[in-house]
N, C-alpha and C positions, 0 to 999 in steps of 0.2 A: 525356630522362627521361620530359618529357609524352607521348609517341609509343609508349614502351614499358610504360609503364602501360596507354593507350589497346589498344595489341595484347594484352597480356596477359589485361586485362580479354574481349576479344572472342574470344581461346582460348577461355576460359574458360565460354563460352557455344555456343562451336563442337563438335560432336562430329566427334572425329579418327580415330572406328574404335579408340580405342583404342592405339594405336599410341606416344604422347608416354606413358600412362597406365602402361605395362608394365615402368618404370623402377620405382615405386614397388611396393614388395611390398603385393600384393592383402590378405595377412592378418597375422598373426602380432601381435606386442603394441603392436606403433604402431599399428595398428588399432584392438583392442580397445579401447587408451588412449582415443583420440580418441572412438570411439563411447562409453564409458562414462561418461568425466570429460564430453563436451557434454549427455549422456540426465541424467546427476547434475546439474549444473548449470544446466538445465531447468526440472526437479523444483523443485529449491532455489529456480528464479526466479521461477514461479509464485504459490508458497508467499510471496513476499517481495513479491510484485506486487499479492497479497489482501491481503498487510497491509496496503502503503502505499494501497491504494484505499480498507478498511473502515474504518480509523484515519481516514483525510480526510473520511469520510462522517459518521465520527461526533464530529468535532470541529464539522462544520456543522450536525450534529442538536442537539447541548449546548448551541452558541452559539447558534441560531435558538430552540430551546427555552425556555432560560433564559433571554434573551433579551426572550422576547416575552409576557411578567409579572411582577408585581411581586405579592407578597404582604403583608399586613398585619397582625400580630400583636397581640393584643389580650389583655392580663390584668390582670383586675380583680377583685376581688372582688362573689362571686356576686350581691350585691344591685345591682351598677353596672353589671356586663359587657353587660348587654341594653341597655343605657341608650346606653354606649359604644358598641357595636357598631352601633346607628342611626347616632349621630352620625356615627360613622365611615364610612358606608355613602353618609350625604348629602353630607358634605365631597369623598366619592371619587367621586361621581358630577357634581360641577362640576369637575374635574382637568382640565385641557387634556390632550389625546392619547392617553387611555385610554376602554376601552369599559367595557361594565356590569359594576361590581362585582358579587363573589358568595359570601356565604357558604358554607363547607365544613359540609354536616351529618355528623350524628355517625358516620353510617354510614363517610363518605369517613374522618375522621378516625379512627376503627377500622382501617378499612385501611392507614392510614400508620401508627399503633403496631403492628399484628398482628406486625411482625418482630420487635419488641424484646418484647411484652407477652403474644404468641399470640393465638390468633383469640375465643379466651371472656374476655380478659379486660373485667370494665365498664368502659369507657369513662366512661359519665356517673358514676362516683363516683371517677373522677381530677379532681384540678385540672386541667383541659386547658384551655387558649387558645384562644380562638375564632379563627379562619383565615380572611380572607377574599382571594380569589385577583384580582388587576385585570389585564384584558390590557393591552397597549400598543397602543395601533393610529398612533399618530402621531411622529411628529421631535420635537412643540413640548415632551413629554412631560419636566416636570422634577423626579427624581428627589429633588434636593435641597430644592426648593422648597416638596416635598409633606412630606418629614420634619419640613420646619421647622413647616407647618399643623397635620400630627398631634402632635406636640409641643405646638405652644401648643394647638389646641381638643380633644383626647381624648388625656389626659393617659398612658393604662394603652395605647395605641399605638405599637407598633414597625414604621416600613417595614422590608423585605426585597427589596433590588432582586437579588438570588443573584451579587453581584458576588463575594463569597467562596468561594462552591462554583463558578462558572463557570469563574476565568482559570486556575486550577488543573486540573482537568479539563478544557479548550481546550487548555491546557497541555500535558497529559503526551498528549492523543492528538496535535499534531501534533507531539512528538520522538520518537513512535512512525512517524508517517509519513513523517519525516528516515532515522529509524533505518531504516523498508523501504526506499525508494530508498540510502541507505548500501550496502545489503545488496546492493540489482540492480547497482551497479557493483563491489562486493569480488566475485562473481558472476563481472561481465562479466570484470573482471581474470584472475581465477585462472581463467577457461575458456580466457581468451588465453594465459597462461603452459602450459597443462596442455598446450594443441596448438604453441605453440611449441615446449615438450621432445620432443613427439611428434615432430614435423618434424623436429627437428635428428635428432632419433633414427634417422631412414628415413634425413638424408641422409650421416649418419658411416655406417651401416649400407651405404651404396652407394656408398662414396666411389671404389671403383675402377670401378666402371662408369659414374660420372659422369666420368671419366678418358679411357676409354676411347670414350665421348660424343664429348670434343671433340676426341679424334683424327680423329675421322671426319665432324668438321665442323659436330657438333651446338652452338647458340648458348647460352648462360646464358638466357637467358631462357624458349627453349624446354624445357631441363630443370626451369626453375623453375615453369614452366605445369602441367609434368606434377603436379609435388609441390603445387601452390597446388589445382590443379582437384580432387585427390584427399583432400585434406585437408579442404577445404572443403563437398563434397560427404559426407562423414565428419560433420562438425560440422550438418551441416543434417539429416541424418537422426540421429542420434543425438538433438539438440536436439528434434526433429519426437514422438521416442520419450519422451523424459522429460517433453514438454508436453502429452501427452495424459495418462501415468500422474499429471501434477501436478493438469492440470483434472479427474482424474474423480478422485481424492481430496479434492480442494477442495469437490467435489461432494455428498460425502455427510458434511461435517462438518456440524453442527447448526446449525439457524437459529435467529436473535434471539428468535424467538417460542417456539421450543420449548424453551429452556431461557435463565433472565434474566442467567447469569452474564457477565462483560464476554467480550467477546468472540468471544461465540456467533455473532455474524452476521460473523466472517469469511470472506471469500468474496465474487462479481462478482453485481454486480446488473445487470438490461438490458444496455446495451449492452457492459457493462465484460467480458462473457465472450468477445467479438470481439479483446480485447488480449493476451492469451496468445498468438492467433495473431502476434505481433509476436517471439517471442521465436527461434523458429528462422530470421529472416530475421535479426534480430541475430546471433544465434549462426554462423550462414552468414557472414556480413560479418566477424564477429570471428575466424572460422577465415583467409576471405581473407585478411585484412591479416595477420593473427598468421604464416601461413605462406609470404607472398611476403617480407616481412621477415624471418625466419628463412632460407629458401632463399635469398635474394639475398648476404643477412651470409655462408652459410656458403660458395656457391658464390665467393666471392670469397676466403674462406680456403684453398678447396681447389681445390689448383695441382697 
């Protein structure tokens, strides 16, 4: 069985003139099949491949972000809030593991209402909490340790370590990034079944000239080269066809920058536009195996 996989495979790389090739009908809808359902399923895998890449980038953007500050919430009444916000400032600048705190002026703080209040709304004649934003820079950094300090010495003091908005949002992008890889294997699946039916297709379509074959001597194997080399070569150009129409749509959908809505940066950044090219060598592979399996099952049927 090792031997005849090993020859098969080396068929399959040999050009025979065409001669093994001429069992298989050059066109009609096992053709078409095969080239449309691997160009479709392409298309589809591309599209599923930006996901699971932009979803994985940006659950390490959220986590590394969020991540890497803590903010500190401050409301008091107007005649202490200044008083607080020192204290506050001094206590958070001896914290093991974080760098220089920094108050939000009212400007930044304008731009974080603007969504909910508009861009004229004042500002300074809201009750607004004073903000002050602490990086992380260290391990020793104790989360807990600091709410217990702002508690007892600034009393109008709330930490915010974003562990509420983080694991939620970390969350829903990497069962988005499950859900794209989901996708490239239902994908791979249904491109193997589609040129499966294809193959069975050609080889009920020829069953008497496969007949006729082995009257004159021709082996199971060599007719199964013919239908594996043809199908597979089907499946790699087709795939070849929907991985370009995937990467140049992928191409012109809108960046993160140009518009803030979630999702806008899907799509390959550096080196990740080099993995597309992955997909018609998959697809090639997946016609192989899908159609020597198909041709071997059927040609053992048909006696």
């Amino acid at each position: 069985m090792a031997l005849n996989l090993i020859t098969l495979g080396r068929s399959l790389l040999r050009d025979e003139g065409g001669k093994g090739d001429r069992i298989v009908p050059p066109t009609g809808f096992t053709a078409q099949l095969t080239l449309f359902s691997a160009g479709a399923m392409a298309f589809l895998a591309v599209f599923a491949l930006a996901l699971a890449l932009a979803t994985g980038r940006l659950a390490d953007h959220w986590s590394t972000q969020l991540a890497g500050s803590v903010t500190v919430r401050i409301s008091a009444p107007a005649d202490q809030q200044d008083g607080q916000v020192q204290s506050a400032l001094q206590l958070l600048r001896t914290t093991p593991g974080t760098g220089e705190p920094r108050q939000l002026p009212q400007d930044e703080l304008a731009k974080l209402l603007e969504p909910w209040f508009g861009p004229d709304m004042p500002v300074d004649a809201l009750p607004v909490p004073a903000l002050i934003d602490l990086p992380i820079q260290g391990d020793d950094f104790d989360a807990q340790g600091l709410r217990l300090r702002l508690e007892a010495e600034v009393p109008g003091a709330i930490l915010d370590d974003h562990t509420e908005w983080r694991r939620p949002l970390v969350s829903a992008a990497k069962r988005l990034r499950m859900l794209g890889i989901v996708s490239l294997l239902l994908i791979t699946a249904a491109s193997a079944a589609m040129i499966t039916l294809a193959a069975k297709a050609a080889l009920a379509a020829n069953g008497q000239v496969i007949r006729v074959l082995r009257l004159i001597g021709a082996r199971d194997l060599t007719i199964a080269t013919a239908f594996v080399r043809r199908f597979t070569r089907r499946a790699a150009i087709g795939s070849a066809i929907g991985t370009v129409l995937g990467v140049g749509a992928v191409s012109i959908l809108p960046d993160a920058s140009a518009a803030g809505g979630f999702l806008t940066g899907l799509g390959f950044q550096g080196w990740d536009w080099l993995m597309p090219l992955s997909i018609p060598l998959i697809s090639a592979a997946v016609g192989f195996l899908a159609t020597r399996w198909a041709a071997l099952n059927m040609l053992e049927a048909v006696r």
